[in-house]
N, C-alpha and C positions, 0 to 999 in steps of 0.2 A: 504494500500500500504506500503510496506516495506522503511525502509529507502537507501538501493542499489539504489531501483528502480529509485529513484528520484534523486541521485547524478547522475545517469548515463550522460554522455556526447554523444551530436550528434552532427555531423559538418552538416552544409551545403553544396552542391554542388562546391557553390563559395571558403567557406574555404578550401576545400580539395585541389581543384586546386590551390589554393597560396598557402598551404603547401609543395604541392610535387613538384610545377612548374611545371604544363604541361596545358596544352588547355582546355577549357571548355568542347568543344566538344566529347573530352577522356574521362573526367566522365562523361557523358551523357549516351556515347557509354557504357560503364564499367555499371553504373546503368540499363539502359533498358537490357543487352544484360545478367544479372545477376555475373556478374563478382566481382562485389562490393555491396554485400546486401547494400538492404537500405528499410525504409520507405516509401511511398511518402503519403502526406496527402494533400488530395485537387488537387492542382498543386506544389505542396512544397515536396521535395525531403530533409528526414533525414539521416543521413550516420552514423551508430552506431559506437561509437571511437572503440570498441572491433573489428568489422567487417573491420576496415579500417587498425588497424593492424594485423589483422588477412592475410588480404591482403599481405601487406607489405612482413610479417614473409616467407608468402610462395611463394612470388613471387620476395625475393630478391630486393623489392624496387625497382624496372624496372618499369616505366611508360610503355613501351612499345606503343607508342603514334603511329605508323604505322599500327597494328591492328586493 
């Protein structure tokens, strides 16, 4: 395994939503609904920091929480 591979960062479900302030419910919706790649392993949901900005960049940082 390379060394990248292992510094890489994932949030949790719970961390992203106190980062951006919005609802649980929002990244739930965002992760199943494929809007915000992520992992899940087992019942544990990974959210790759690349993916979450990736997010951000092209969606203007709009939670968009009525969606």
């Amino acid at each position: 395994m390379d060394k990248t591979q292992v510094e890489r960062k994932a949030y949790s479900p719970k961390e992203v939503q106190e980062m951006l302030g919005i609802a649980q419910t929002t990244v739930y919706r965002w992760l199943t609904s494929g809007r915000l790649p992520a992992v899940k392993i087992g019942r544990l949901w990974r959210i790759p920091a690349d993916a979450l900005e990736e997010l951000l960049s092209t969606e203007g940082g709009q939670s968009d929480e009525q969606s």
